[in-house]
C-alpha positions in Angstrom: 133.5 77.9 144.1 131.5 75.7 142.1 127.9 76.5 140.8 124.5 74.6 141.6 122.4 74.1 139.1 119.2 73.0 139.5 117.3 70.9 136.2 113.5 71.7 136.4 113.0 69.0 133.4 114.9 66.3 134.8 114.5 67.0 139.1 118.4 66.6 139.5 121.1 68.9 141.4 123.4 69.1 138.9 127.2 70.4 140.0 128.6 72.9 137.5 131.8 73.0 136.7 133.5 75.6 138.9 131.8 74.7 142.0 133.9 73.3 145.0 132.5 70.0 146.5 131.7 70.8 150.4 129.2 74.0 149.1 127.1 71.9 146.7 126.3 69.6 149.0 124.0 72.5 150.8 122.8 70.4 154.0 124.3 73.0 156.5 121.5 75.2 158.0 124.5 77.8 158.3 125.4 77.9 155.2 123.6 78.0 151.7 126.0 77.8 149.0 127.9 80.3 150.4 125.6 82.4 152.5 125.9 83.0 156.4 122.8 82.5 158.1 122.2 85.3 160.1 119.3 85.9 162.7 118.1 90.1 162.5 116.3 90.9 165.9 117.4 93.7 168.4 116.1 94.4 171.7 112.7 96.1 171.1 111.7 96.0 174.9 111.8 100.4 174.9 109.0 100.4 172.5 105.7 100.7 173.6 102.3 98.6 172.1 101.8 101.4 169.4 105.2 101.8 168.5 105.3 97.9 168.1 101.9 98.1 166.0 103.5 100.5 163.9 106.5 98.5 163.1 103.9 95.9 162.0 102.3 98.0 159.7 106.1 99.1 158.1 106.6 95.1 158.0 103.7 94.7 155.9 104.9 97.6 153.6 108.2 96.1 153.2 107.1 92.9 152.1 105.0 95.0 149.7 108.5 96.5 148.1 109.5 92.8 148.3 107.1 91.8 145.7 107.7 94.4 143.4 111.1 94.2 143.3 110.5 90.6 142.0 108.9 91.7 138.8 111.9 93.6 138.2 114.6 91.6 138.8 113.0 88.4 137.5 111.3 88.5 133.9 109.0 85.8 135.1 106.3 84.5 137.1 107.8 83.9 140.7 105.9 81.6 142.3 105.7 79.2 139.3 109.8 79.3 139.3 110.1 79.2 143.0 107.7 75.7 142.9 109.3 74.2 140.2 112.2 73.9 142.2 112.2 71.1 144.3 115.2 71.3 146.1 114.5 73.1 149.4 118.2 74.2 149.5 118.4 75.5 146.0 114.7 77.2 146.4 116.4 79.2 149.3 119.4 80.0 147.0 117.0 81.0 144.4 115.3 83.6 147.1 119.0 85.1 148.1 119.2 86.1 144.3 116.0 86.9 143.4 116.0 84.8 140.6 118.2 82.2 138.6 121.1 84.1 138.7 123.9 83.9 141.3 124.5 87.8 142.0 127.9 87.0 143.9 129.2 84.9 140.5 128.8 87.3 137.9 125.2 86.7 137.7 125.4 83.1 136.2 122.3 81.0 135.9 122.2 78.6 138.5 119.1 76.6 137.3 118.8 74.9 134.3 116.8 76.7 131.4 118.0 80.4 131.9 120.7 82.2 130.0 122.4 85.5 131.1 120.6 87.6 132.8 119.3 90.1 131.1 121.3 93.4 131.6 118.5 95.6 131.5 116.6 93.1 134.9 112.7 92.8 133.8 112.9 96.9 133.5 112.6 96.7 129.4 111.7 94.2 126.8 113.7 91.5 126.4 114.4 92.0 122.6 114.7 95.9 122.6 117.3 96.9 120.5 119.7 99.9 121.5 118.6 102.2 118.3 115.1 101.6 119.4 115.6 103.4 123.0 117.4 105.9 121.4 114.9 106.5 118.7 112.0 106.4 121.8 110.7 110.2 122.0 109.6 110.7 125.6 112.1 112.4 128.2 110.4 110.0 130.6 112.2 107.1 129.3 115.5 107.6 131.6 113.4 108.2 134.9 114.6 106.3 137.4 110.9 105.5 138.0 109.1 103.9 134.8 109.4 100.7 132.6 109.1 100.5 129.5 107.1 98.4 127.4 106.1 97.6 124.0 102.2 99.2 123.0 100.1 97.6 121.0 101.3 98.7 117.6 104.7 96.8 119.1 106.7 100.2 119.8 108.0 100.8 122.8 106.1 103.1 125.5 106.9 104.4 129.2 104.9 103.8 132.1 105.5 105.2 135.4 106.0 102.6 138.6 103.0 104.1 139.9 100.7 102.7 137.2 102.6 99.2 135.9 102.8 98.8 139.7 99.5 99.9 140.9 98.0 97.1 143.4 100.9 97.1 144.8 101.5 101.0 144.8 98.0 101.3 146.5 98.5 98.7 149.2 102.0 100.1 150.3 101.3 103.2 150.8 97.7 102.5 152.5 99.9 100.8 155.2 102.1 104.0 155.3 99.4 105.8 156.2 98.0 103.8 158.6 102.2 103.8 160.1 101.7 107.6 160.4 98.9 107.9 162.0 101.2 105.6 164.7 104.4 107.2 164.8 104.7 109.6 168.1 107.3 111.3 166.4 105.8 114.7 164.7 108.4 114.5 161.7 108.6 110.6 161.6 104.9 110.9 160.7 105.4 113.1 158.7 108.1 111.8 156.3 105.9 108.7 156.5 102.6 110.4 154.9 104.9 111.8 152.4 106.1 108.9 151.2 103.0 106.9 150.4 102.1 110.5 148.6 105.5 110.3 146.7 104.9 106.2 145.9 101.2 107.7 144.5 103.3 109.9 142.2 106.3 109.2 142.0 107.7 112.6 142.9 110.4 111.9 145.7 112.0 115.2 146.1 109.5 116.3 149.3 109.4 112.9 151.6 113.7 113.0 150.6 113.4 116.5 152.4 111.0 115.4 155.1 113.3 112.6 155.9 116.6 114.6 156.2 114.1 116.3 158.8 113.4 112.8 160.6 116.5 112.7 162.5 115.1 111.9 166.1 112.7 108.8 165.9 114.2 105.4 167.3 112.7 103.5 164.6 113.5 104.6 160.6 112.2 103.4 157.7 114.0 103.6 154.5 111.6 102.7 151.4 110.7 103.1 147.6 112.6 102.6 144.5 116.4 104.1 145.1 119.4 102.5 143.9 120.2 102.2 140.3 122.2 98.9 140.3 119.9 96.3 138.8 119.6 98.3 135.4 123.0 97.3 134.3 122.1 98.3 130.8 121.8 102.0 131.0 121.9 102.4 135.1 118.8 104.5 134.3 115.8 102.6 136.8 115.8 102.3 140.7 114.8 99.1 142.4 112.2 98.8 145.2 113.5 98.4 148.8 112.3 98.6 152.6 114.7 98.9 155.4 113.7 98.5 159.2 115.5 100.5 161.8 116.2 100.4 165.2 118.9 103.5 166.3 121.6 102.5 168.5 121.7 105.6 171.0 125.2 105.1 172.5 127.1 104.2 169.5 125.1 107.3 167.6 126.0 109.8 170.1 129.9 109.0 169.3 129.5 110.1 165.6 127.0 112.7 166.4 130.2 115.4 165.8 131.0 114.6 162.8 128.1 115.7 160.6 129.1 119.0 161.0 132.8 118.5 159.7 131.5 118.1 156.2 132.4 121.2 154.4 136.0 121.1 156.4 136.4 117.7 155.4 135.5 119.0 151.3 137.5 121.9 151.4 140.7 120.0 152.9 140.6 117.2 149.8 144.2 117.0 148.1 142.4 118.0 144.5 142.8 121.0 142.1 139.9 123.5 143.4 137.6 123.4 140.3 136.7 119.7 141.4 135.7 120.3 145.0 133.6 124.0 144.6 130.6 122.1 145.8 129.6 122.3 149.3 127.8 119.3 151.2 124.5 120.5 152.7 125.5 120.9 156.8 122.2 119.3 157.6 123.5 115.5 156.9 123.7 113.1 160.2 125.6 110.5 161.5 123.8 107.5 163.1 124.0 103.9 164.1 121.3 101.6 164.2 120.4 97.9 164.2 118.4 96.9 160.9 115.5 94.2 161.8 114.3 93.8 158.1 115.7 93.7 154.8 113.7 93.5 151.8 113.9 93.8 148.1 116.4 95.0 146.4 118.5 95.2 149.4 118.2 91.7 150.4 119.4 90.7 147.0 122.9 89.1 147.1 125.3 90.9 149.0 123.9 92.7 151.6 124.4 96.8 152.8 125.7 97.2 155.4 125.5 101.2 155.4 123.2 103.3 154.1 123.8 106.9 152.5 121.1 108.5 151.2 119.1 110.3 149.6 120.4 109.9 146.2 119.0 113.2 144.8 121.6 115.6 143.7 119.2 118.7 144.9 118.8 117.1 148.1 122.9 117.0 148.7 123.3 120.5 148.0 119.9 121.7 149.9 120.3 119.4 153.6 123.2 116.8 152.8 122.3 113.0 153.3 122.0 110.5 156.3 124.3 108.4 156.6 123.7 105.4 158.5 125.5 102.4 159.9 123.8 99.1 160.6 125.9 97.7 163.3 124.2 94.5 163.9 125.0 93.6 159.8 128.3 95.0 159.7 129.9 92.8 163.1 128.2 89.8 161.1 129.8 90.0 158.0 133.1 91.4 160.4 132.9 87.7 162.3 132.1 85.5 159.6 133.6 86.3 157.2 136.4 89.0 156.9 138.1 87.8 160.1 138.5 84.2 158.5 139.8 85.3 155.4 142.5 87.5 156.9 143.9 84.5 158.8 144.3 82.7 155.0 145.3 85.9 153.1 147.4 88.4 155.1 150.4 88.5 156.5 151.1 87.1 160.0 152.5 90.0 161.4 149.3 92.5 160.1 146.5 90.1 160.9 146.2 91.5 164.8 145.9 94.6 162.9 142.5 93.7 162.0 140.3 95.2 163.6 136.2 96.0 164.1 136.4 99.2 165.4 138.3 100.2 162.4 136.3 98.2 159.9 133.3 100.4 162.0 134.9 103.5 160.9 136.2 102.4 157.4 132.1 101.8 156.1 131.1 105.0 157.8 133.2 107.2 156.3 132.6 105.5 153.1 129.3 106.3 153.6 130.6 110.2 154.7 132.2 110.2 151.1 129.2 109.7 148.9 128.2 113.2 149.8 131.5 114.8 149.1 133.2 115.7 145.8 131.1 116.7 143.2 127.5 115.8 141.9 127.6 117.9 138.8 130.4 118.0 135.7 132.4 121.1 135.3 131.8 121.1 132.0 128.4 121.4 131.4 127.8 117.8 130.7 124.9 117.5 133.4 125.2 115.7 136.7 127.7 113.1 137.3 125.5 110.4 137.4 123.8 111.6 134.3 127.3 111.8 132.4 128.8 109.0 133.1 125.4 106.7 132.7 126.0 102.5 133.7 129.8 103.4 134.8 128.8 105.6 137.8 127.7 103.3 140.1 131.2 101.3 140.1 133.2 105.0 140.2 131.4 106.0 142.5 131.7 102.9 145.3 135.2 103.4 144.6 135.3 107.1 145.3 133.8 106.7 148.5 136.2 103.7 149.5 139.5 105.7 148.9 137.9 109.0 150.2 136.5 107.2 153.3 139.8 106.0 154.4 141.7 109.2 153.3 139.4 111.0 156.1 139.7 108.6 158.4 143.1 109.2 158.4 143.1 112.9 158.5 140.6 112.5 161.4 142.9 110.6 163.1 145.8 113.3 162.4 143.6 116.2 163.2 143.3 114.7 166.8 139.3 113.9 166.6 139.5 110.8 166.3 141.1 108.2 168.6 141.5 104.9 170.7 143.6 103.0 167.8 146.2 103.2 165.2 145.2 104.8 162.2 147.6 101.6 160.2 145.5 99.7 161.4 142.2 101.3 159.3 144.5 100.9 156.3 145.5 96.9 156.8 141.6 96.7 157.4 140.8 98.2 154.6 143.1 96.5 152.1 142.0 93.0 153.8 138.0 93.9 153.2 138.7 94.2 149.4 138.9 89.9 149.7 136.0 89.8 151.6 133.6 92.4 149.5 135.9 91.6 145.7 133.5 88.2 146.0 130.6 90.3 145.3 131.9 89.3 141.3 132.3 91.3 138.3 128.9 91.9 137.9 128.4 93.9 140.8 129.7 97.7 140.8 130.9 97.2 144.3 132.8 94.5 143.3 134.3 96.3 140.1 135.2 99.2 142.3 137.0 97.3 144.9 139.2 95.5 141.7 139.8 99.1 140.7 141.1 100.0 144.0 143.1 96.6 144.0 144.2 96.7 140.2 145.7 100.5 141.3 147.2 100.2 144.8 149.1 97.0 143.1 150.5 99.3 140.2 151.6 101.8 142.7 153.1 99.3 145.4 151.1 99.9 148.1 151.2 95.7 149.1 152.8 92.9 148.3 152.5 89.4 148.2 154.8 86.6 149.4 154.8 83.1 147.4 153.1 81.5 149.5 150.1 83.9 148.9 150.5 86.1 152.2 149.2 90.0 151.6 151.7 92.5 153.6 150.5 96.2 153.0 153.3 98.6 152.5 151.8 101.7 154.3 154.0 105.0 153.2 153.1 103.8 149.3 149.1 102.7 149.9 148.7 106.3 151.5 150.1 108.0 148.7 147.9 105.5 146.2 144.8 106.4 147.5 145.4 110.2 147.4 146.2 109.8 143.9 143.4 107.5 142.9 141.0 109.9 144.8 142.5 112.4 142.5 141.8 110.4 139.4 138.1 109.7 140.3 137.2 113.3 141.3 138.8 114.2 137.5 136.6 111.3 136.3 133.3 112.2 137.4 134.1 116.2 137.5 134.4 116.4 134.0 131.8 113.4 133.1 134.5 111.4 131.3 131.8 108.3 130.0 134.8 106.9 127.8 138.0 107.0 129.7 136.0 105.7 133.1 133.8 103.1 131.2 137.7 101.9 129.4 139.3 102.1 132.6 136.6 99.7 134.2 136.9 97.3 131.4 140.8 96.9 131.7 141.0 97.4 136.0 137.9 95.5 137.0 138.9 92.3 136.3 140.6 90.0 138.5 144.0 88.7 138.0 144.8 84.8 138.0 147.2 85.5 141.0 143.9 86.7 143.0 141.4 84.1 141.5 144.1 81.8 143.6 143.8 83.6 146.4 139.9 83.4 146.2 140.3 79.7 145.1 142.0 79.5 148.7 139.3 81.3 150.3 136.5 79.3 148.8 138.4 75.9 149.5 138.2 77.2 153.4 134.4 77.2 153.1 133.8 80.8 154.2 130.7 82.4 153.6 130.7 84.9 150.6 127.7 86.7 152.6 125.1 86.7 154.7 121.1 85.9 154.6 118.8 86.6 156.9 116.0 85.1 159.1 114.0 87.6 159.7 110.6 89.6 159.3 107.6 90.1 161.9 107.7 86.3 163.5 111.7 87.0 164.3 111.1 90.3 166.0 107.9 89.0 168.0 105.0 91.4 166.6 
């Protein structure tokens, strides 16, 4: 797929030179240079005037989060980028990213005048050098919540989110407050008036707790700075992010069971003991819900379509996490785009094997697996995350991919899950890595899904006819994936930095066999991802 470059000197769409000709011409209100347009309501007609009024007020917040996560993805001034863009088209692709950079294409600049983007986002000074970090003598400089900055004697200093960001800091969590004093469930409101406390201080660890407790409210409200992803320089800073919540009874009561499976599911992983001692906290939950508001770093690029959080190590160990599915998102991205690139890149004979139910149950146990295995080295190198620094995030998506299917499948076995073929998880699975491998290099989600493909190739678990069709081979791609869940619980158990950050750099990349198939994909016109209309207009408050 080609790239669209937009000149702010000259006022010309310029065509770069990998771009495919039907995507630059970005007339198509469906798609925007390979975005799906997708519409996020939900039917709010259970929810009373103050329940609606409090969503309002959590809308507000969000677009709060929004704002700050522009200052640090984008070094810039936003507005004055965003209007010197005069393409309408190219201004919305510019919003999708959150800047210049295409986030699905390895984070190339699509408008003319930017370079790379900078590893480190807008989170440290463009011309820090590596010995000055290191040399920087405050234990707050690897917080997930501060920036750093140069003084006024040009060294570098920390400052914590709660002060760089303050307006904003102030404003957000006024409005949770005033949410709070809505919410007409007791531990809702709670975890609410916790949160603008912990955006005051940035001290998470108590609204983490009070929302493991918040299990029973029909609206949810994920928000604050929590994935690491956008400091691809050290992985050490979290990115603002609101989501909006809206639980799906029916479909929640289903996986309602399987919270309490946890420490089973852990003690039954094929590993050698010493890298499964660690029990998952039995307090974690299972839910479904349609999300009516994306924004931040969430809305960047490629969109979530599960949630498992908290993130906090302490919090694992103490409660567990939540683990949520946003069903709405997910049977988008099912429909639009893995469905059409399954009839282009698998076999005839395995494409009815593609299935939603299974793609359904593929995310949420991936989502299940990010609170197994283990959160601390064995070895006294620290926690995992810690150890293994900018790598983590990519070893880790892939952890929870092969573990998520490798329960799924003993789920099946163990009689507790039914109402299809387990194969069919597997042929689903395998399919997805086309769909989500366009996420690009750049992305950890994308590096872990080449690491998974780069693996179950080596180990023959698929093969691929000359004509480009995909057949999985299923005895071989159930043995891969035990033995690449093996390999990843080694990696992370005993903090291995080297051998995992080497391993990325020679299995992450993507083959010129695949770039074909992707070439294919591309030339079919199907969306990479989604994008959303949405916010308080869409859902009528």
């Amino acid at each position: 797929m080609k790239n669209v470059f937009w000149s702010a000197a000259t006022g010309v769409l310029l065509l770069g030179s990998c771009c495919e000709k039907q995507k630059c011409e970005l007339g198509k209100d469906e798609i925007v240079n390979g975005y799906a347009r997708v519409e996020l309501t939900t039917d709010l007609s259970r929810f009373n005037g103050q329940d609606r009024k409090m969503m309002a007020f959590l809308c507000d917040a969000a677009e709060v989060m929004d704002r700050i996560y522009w200052k640090e993805a984008f070094p810039g001034d936003k507005d004055a980028f965003l209007d010197a863009i005069k393409d309408e088209n190219v201004r919305k692709f510019a919003r999708i990213n959150y800047g210049p950079w295409d986030r699905l294409d390895g984070n190339v600049p699509f408008v003319d005048g930017y370079g790379q983007k900078p590893l480190g986002a807008n989170y440290y000074p463009a011309d820090m050098t590596a010995e000055e970090f290191d040399r920087l003598q405050d234990p707050a400089k690897t917080s997930l919540y501060t920036m750093i900055r140069r003084g006024e004697d040009g060294g570098l200093k920390v400052i914590w989110f709660h002060e760089y960001f303050k307006e904003e800091i102030t404003q957000a969590a006024a409005l949770l407050d005033s949410a709070a004093a809505l919410a007409s469930d007791k531990d809702f409101g709670r975890y609410l008036r916790l949160r603008a406390a912990a955006l005051r201080s940035d001290d998470y660890l108590e609204s983490d707790m009070a929302w493991m407790d918040a299990k029973t409210s029909d609206i949810d409200f994920v928000v604050g700075p929590i994935e690491n992803y956008e400091d691809a320089l050290y992985g050490y800073k979290a990115a603002h992010e609101s989501f909006l919540l809206v639980k799906d009874p029916r479909w929640s009561a289903k996986l309602a069971k399987f919270a309490d499976m946890l420490p089973m599911l852990q003690r039954e992983l094929p590993v050698e003991e010493k890298y499964k001692r660690e029990m998952p906290g039995t307090d974690s939950d299972l839910n479904v819900y349609d999300v009516v508001l994306y924004r931040g770093d969430c809305n960047a690029g490629g969109k979530t379509i599960a949630i498992n959080l908290p993130n906090d190590e302490r919090v694992h160990i103490r409660k567990g996490t939540r683990k949520l599915q946003l069903k709405n998102a997910m049977k988008a991205k099912f429909d639009k785009i893995l469905v059409p690139i399954s009839d282009i890149v698998m076999d005839a004979g395995q494409q009815k094997m593609i299935d939603f139910d299974c793609f359904f149950e593929n995310v949420t146990f991936h989502e299940v697996a990010h609170g197994l295995g283990v959160k601390n080295t064995i070895n006294g190198k620290g926690t995992c995350r810690a150890a293994l620094k900018e790598t983590y995030a990519a070893i880790e998506e892939a952890k929870a991919d092969i573990m998520g299917l490798y329960m799924v499948d003993q789920l099946y076995q163990k009689g507790e899950m039914s109402g299809s073929d387990v194969d069919k998880n597997y042929v689903t699975f395998f399919a997805g890595i086309f769909r989500s491998v366009r996420f690009g290099a750049a992305s950890a989600h994308g590096q872990a899904n080449m690491l998974c493909f780069n693996f179950m190739k080596e180990h023959g678990a698929f093969t691929r006819s000359q004509d480009g069709r995909y057949t999985v081979n299923l005895p071989q791609m159930k043995e891969a994936v035990k033995a690449l869940m093996a390999r990843i619980l080694q990696c992370q158990a005993e903090g291995d930095y080297e051998g995992v950050r080497a391993w990325i750099a020679e299995k992450s990349v993507i083959s010129d066999e695949l770039r074909q198939d992707l070439d294919r994909i591309a030339e079919a016109d199907i969306a990479k991802d989604i994008y959303f209309v949405q916010g308080k207009s869409v859902l009528g408050l």
